[in-house]
C-alpha positions as CSV (number, residue, x, y, z in Angstrom):
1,X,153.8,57.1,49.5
2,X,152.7,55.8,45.7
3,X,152.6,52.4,44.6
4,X,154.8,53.2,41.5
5,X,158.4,52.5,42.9
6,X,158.9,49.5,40.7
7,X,158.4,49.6,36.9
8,X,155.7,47.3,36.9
9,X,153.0,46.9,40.2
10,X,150.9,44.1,40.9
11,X,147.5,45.1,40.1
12,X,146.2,42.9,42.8
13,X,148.3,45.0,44.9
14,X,147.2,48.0,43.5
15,X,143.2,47.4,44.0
16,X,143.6,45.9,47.4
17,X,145.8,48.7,48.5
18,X,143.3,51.4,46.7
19,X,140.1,49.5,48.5
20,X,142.3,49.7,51.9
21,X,142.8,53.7,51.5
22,X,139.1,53.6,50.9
23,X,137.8,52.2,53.9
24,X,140.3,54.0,56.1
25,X,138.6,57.1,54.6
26,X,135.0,55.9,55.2
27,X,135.9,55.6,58.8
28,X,137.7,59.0,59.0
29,X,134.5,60.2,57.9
30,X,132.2,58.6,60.3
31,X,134.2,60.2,63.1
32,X,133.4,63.2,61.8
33,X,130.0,62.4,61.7
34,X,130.0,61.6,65.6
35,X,132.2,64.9,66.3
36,X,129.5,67.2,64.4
37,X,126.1,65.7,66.0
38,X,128.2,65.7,69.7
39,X,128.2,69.5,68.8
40,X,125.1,69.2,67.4
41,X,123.6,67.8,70.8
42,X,125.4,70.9,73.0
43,X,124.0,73.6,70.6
44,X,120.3,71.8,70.8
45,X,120.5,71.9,74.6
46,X,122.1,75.8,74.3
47,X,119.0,76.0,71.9
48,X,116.2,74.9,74.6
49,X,117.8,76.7,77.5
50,X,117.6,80.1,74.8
51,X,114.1,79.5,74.3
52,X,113.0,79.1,78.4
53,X,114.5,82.5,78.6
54,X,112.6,83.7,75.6
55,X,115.9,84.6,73.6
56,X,114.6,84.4,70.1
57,X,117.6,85.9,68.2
58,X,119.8,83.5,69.9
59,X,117.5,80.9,69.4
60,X,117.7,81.3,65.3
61,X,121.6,81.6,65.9
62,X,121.8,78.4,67.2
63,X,118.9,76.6,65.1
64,X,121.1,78.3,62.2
65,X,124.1,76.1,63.3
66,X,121.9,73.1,63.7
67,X,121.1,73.6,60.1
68,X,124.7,74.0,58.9
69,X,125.7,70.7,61.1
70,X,122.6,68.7,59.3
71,X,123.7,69.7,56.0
72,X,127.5,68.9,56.8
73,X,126.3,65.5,57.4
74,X,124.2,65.1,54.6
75,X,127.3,65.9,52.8
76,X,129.8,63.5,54.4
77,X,127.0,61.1,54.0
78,X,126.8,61.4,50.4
79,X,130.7,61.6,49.8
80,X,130.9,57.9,51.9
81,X,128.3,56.4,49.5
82,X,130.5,57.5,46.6
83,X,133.5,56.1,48.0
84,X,131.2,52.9,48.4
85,X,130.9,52.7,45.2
86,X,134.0,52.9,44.0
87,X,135.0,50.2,45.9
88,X,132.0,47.9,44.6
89,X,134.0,48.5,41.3
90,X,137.2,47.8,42.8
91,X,135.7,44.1,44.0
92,X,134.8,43.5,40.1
93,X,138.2,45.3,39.3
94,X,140.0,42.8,42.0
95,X,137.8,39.9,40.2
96,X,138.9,40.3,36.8
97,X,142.2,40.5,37.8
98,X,142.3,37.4,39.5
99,X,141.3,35.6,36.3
100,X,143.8,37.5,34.2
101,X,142.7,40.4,32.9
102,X,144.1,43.8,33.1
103,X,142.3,46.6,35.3
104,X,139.9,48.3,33.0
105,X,138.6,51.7,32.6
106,X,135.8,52.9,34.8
107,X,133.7,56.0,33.9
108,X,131.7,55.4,37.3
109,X,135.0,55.2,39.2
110,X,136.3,58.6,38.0
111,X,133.1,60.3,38.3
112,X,133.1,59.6,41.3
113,X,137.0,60.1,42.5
114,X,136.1,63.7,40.3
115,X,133.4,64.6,42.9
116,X,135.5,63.0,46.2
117,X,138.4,65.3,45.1
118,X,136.0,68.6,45.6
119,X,135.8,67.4,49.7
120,X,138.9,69.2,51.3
121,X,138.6,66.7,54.5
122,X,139.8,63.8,52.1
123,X,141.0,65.5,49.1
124,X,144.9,64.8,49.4
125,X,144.1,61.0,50.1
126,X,141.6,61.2,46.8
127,X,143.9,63.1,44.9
128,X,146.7,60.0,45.6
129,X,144.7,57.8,44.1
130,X,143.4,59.2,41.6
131,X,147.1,59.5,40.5
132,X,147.7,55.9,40.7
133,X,144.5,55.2,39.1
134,X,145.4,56.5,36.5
135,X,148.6,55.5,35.8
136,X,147.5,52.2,35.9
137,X,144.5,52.5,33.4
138,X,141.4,52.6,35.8
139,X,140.2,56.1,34.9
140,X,141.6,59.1,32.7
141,X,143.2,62.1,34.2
142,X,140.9,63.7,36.7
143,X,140.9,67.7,36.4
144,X,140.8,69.1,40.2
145,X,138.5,71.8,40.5
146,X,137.7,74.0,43.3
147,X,137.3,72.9,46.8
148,X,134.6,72.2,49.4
149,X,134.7,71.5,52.9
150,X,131.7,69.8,54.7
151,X,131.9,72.7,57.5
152,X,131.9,75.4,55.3
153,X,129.6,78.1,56.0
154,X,126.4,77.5,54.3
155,X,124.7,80.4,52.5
156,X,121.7,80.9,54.7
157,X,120.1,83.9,53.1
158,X,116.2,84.5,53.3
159,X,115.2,81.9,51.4
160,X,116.6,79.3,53.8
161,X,114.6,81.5,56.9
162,X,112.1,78.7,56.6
163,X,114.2,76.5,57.0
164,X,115.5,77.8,60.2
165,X,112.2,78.2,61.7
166,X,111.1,74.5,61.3
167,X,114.4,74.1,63.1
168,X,113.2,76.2,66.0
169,X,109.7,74.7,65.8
170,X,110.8,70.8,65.6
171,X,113.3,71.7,68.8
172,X,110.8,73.7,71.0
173,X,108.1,71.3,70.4
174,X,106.2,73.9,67.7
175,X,106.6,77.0,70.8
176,X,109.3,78.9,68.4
177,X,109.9,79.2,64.9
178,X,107.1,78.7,62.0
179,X,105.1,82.1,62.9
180,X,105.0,84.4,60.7
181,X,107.2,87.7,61.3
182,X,104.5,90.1,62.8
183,X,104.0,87.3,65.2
184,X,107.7,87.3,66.5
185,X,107.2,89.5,69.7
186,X,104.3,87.8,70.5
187,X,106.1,84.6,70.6
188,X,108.6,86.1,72.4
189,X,106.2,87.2,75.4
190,X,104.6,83.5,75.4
191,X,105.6,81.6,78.5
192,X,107.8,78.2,77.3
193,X,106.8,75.4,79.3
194,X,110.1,74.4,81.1
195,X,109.2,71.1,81.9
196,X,109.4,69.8,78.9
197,X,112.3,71.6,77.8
198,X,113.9,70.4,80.6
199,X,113.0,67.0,80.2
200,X,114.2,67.2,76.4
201,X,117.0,68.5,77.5
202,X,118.0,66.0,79.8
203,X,117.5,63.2,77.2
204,X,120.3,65.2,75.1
205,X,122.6,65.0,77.5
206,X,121.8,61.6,78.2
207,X,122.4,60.7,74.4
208,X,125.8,62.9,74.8
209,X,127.0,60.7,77.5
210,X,126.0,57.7,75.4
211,X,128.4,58.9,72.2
212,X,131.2,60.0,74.2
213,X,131.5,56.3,76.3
């Protein structure tokens, strides 16, 4: 519910209420984070076990996946430094109201709430306050556009092939992936050394049992 049930809020309230929402949403999104890279760790280990049985195609599945989970995060990363930002402003905001002054307009603050309303994961809670921010003066009317979720599908087309084999090549220690295309079956007849595949592995799920304790 809004802050705008009585004719005239406190803006103290209002910036320590908006800064409270914030952080709230900073740690919805670092439990996101830990939900995509526990994924992340299952579809590496799927990964290594594809490559000891020399299954290349499922191998680039799953390194495409990787991909799309690293570039989620990079995403949820780069929507938590924006709402970091805005609440910098919001601690010189809470200051200037504390000596008197009115809550003033920030161009940095909507920029950024414009951007943070595109992420669907936070968009209602974004789209709240950037109702009540501007109501109350801190930024003008913020025009929602269209949508984007951090685990949408990301366009992986041929350009982004080399991008998926430095996946496979980082993950099975340079025995996959980075070769060129003639060199595929080739690959796929080499012999992958299961030790250390295993061993690799084993420190995944080791790091899997650390996140989910």
């Amino acid at each position: 519910m809004g802050l705008f049930g009585s004719s005239k809020p406190d803006p103290k309230q209002l910036v320590e209420e908006w800064r409270k929402q914030l952080r709230t949403e900073i740690r919805s999104l670092d439990r996101q984070v830990t939900r995509i890279e526990r994924e992340e760790m299952k579809v590496k280990i799927s990964l290594k076990d594809a490559a000891k049985k020399n299954q290349i195609d499922v191998a680039k599945v799953l390194a495409k996946s990787i991909l799309h989970s690293r570039k989620a995060k990079n995403r949820i990363h780069a929507a938590k430094a924006q709402i970091n930002s805005v609440i910098m402003e919001m601690r010189h905001q809470l200051a200037m109201v504390k000596m008197g002054q009115s809550i003033q307009q920030s161009t940095k603050v909507m920029e950024a709430m414009s951007s943070l309303l595109k992420v669907q994961e936070i968009h209602e809670t974004m789209a709240q306050l950037s109702q009540e921010m501007n109501k109350a003066g801190l930024i003008e009317e913020v025009m929602e556009d269209s949508l984007e979720s951090v685990l949408d599908d990301e366009d992986l087309d041929e350009e982004a092939d080399s991008e998926v084999n430095k996946v496979l090549h980082e993950l099975t220690s340079g025995l996959l992936g980075e070769v060129p295309s003639h060199s595929v079956e080739s690959a796929a007849q080499t012999p992958i050394a299961d030790e250390e595949l295993d061993t690799e592995a084993d420190d995944l799920l080791a790091r899997m049992q650390a996140l989910s304790s």
